[in-house]
N, C-alpha and C positions, 0 to 999 in steps of 0.2 A: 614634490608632487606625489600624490599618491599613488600605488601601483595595488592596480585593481587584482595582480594575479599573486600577487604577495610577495613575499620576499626570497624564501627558499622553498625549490620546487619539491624539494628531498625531504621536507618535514614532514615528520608524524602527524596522524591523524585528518589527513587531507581528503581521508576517501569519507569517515563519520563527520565534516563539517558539511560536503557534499551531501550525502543523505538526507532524504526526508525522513523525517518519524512517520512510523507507520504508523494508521488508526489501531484503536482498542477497539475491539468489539467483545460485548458480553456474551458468554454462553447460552442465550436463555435459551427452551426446551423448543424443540421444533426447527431451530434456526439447522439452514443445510450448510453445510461445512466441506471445503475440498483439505486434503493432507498433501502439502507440496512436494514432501517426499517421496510418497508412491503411492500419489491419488487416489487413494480411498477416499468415499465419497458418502457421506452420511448426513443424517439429521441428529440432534443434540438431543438425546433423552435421560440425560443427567450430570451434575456435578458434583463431585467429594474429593477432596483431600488433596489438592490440586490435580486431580483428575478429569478430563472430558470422555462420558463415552457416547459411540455414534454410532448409529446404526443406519446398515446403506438399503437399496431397497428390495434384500434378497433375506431380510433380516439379520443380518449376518452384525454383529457387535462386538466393537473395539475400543478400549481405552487411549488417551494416547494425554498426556503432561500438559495443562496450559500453555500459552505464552507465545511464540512464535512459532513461525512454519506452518501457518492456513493459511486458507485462499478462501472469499468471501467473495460467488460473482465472476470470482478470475482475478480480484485483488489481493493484495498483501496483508493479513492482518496479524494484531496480537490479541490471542483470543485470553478475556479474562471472563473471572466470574462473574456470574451476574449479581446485582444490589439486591440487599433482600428490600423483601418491601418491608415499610413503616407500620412499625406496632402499632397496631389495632389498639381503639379507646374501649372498644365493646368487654363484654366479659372474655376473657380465654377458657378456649375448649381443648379441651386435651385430647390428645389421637385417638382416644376411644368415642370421642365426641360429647362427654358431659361436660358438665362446666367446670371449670379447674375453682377449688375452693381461696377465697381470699387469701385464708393462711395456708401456704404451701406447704408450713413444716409437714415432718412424717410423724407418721402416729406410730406410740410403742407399738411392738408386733404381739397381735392377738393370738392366746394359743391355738386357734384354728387354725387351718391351710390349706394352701391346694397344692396338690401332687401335680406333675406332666410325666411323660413317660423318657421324655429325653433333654438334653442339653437344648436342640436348635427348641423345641419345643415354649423350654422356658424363655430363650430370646425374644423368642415373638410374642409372648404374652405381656414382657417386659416393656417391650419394644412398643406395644398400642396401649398397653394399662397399667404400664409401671405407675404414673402419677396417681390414679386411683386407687392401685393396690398399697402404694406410699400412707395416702389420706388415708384408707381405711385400717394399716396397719393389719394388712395380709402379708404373708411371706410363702412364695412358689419355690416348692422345691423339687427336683429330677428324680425320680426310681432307675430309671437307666432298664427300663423294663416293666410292665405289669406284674411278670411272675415274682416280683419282688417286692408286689405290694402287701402281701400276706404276713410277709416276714416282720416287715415296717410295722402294721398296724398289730401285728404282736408284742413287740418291743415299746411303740406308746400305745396304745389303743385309745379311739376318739372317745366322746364323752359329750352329754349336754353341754359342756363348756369348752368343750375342744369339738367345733366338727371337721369333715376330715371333708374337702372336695378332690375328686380325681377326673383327669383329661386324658382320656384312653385314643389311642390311633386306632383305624380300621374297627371299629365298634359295629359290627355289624351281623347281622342273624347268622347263627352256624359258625363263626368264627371262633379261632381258639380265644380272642381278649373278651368276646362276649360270654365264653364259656366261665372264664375266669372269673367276670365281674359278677355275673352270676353266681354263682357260689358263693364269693364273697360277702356280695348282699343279702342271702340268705341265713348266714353267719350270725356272731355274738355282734358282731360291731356294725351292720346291716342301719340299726335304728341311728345313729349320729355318722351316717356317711353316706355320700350321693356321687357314682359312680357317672360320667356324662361321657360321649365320645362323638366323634366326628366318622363319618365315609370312608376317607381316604387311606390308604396306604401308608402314608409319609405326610407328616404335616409341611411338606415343604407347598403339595398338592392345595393347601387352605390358603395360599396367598394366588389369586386371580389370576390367570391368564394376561388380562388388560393391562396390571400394574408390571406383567415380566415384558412384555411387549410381541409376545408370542399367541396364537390362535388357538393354541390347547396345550394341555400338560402330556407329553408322547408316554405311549404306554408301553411299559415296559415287560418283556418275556417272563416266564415265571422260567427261576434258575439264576436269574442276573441279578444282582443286587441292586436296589432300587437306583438307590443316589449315584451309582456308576453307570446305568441304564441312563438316567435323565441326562447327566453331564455328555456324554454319546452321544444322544441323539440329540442333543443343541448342539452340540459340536466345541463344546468345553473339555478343556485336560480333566483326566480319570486316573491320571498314572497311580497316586498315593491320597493318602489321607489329607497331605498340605492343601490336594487339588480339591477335595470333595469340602477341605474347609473352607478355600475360595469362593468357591459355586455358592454356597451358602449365605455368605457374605455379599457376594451380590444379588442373591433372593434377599433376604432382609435388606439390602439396602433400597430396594424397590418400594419397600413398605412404609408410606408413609400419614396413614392413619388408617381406622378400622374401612373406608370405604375398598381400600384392595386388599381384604380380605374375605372369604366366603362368607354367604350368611351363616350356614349350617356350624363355622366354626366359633363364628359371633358369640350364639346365641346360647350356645356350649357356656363358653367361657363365661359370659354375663351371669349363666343361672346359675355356676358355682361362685362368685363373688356373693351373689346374694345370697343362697344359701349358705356360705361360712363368717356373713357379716349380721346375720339374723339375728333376733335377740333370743338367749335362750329359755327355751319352756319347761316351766317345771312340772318335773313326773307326775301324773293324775295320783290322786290317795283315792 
């Protein structure tokens, strides 16, 4: 006769045949989320690297691992990523928003180029127009400063076949960078070189408000170091450098085509592509 309660009461695994499987639920964006641990209470405004983070409704954002331990509703769940969706038949656009060219190879790199003044700098340019600047066979490269662009363009200096594009921070009237570029352009190397810059402080400042999920970028005292200032005042670790490269990392990871980014910084970057992808003009006789 069969015995519905089994055979030995002391056997393994009586408590996982008992169990239900809990639902999967995907992470998509918006979905509100409880943490069964110590109920923090968020909406889903991103997923990376087996990562969920949430933000509850005081803005306030937290990472926390896939997989088990949420609560959807008040129920059990296992939170997974979400499906991307199915490749588009249409043409591909690339983050910067042109069309991505049939053959993707990259193009040798033309002796022209464009400068940034810093590392986060070139990520972000990388980050929205790598694939254009690949096609066109641009190469971005860092100064780690403007007052080191003098030195640079003494060592190669541009040329009708070489032009030299530069993206200056804080570009703005009465500024030391505006003073700098100035001069510059005045200079021998003035005619195969176009100096462009942006407003802000920090190019961290060029990636939107909307895309950080924050109301404004907090303005920080003069005295305080910028990207120590902003980490603060979100309420991000400031302790070291590891922390400031963090914070960084998730400003870029925010960024995910030219739409969360400012126009002012757009339009920047667009006119230096064009101008060091130009064709070049030969000297009047």
């Amino acid at each position: 006769m069969d015995d519905r309660y089994g055979t030995d009461v002391l056997a393994d695994g009586w408590k996982a045949r008992a169990a239900k499987p809990l639902p999967r639920v995907e992470a998509s964006r918006d979905l509100v989320i409880e943490v069964a641990d110590d109920g923090f209470c968020g909406a889903v405004v991103g997923v990376a690297s087996g990562m969920v983070e949430l933000e509850d409704r005081h803005a306030r954002r937290r990472l926390f691992p896939l997989g088990p331990g949420f609560l959807v509703d008040g129920a059990d769940v296992v939170l997974v990523p979400p499906v991307a969706a199915p490749a588009s038949t249409g043409p591909r656009r690339t983050a910067s928003g042109s069309f991505a060219a049939a053959d993707a190879r990259a193009r040798v790199a033309r002796a022209s180029r464009i400068f940034v003044e810093g590392r986060h700098d070139a990520e972000l340019v990388e980050k929205v127009w790598g694939d254009d600047l690949r096609a066109e066979g641009v190469v971005v490269e860092y100064l780690q400063g403007i007052d080191l662009l003098e030195a640079v363009l003494a060592d190669e200096p541009p040329s009708a076949s070489r032009r030299y594009g530069v993206l200056v921070d804080h570009l703005v009237s009465g500024s030391k960078e505006s003073r700098i570029a100035q001069a510059i352009e005045r200079g021998p190397h003035g005619a195969h070189l176009r100096i462009v810059g942006h407003p802000w402080i920090d190019v961290w400042q060029c990636v939107t408000p909307a895309a950080m999920g924050i109301e404004k970028w907090p303005v920080i005292p003069r005295g305080t170091e910028f990207k120590v200032g902003v980490c603060r005042a979100l309420g991000w670790p400031a302790r070291d450098q590891a922390d400031i490269a963090r914070a960084w990392q998730r400003i870029l990871a925010s960024v995910k085509s030219y739409r969360d980014l400012e126009p002012a910084f757009l339009g920047r970057v667009e006119e230096l592509i064009d101008f060091v992808t130009a064709e070049s003009v030969p000297p009047a006789r």
